[in-house]
C-alpha positions as CSV (number, residue, x, y, z in Angstrom):
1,X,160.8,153.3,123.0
2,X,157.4,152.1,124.2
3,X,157.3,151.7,127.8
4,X,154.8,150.0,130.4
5,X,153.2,153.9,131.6
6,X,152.3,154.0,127.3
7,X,150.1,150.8,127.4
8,X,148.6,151.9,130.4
9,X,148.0,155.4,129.0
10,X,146.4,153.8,125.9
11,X,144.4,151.1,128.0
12,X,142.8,154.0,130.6
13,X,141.6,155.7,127.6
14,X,140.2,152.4,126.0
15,X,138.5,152.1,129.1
16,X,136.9,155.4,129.4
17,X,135.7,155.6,126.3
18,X,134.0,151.9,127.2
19,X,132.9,153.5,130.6
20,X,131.5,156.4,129.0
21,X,129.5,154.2,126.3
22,X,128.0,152.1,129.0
23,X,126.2,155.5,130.7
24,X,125.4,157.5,128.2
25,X,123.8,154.9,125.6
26,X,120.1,154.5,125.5
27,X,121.0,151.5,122.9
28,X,121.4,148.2,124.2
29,X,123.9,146.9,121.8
30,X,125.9,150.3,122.5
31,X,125.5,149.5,126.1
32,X,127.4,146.0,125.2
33,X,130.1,147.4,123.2
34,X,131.2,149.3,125.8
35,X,131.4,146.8,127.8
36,X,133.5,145.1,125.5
37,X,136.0,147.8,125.0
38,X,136.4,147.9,129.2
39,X,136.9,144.4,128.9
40,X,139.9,145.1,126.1
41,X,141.1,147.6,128.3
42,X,141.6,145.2,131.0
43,X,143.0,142.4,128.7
44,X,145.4,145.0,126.7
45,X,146.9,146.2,130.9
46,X,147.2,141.8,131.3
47,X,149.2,141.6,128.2
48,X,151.7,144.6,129.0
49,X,152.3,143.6,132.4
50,X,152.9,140.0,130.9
51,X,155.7,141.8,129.0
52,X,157.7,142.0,132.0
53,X,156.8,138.9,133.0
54,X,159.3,136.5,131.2
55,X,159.3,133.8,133.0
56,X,156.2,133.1,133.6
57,X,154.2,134.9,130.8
58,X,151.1,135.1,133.7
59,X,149.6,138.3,131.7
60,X,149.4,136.4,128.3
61,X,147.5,133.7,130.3
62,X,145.3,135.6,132.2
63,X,144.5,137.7,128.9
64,X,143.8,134.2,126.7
65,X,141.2,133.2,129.9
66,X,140.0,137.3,129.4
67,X,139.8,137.2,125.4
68,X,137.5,133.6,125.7
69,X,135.3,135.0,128.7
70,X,134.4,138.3,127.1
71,X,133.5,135.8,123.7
72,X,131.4,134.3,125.9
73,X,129.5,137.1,127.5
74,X,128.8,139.0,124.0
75,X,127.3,135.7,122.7
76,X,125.2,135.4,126.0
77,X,124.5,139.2,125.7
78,X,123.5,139.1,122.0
79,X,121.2,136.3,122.8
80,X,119.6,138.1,125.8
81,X,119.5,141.4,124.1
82,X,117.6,139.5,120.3
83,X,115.1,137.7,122.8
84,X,114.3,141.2,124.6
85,X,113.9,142.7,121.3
86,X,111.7,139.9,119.8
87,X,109.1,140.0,123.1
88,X,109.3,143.9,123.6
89,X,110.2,145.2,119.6
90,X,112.9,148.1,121.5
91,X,116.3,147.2,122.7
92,X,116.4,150.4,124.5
93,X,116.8,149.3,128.1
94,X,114.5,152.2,129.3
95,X,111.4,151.4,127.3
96,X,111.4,147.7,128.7
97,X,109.7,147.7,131.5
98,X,108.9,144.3,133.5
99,X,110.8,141.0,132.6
100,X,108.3,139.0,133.7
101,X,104.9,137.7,131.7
């Protein structure tokens, strides 16, 4: 039988893998899958806990509200990351150095 401690085994490792993308990538779009797959962690530990909850079915909410926010962000992300590319030619956060023109 799968158990609350197995969805919170599986979503700490989903999470470290994201954590570990996030620092070790020089790409940017790397950078912003992993911080996808934390976010998935985070929504995968809403939906187990909302599991338990029967009454209220909070985690199911809560991970609906997570699933649209994190659409949001990668679309914001994407857009931020194509118009760095476009000015600097590198998505490689290290090679850009000033923002401003």
């Amino acid at each position: 039988m799968i158990t609350l401690t197995h969805f919170l085994i599986v979503s700490a490792c989903i999470f470290c893998i994201g954590l570990y993308a996030v620092l070790s990538k020089k790409n940017a779009i790397m950078i912003l899958v992993g911080i996808e797959l934390m976010i998935n962690a985070a929504i995968l530990n809403f939906v187990a806990f909302g599991r338990y909850d029967k009454i209220n079915y909070g985690g199911q909410v809560f991970a609906l509200f997570a699933i649209v926010l994190a659409a949001a962000a990668v679309a914001v992300g994407l857009a931020i990351i194509l118009n760095v590319y476009r000015h600097y030619n590198t998505i490689n956060p290290d090679q850009v150095q000033e923002l401003k023109d």
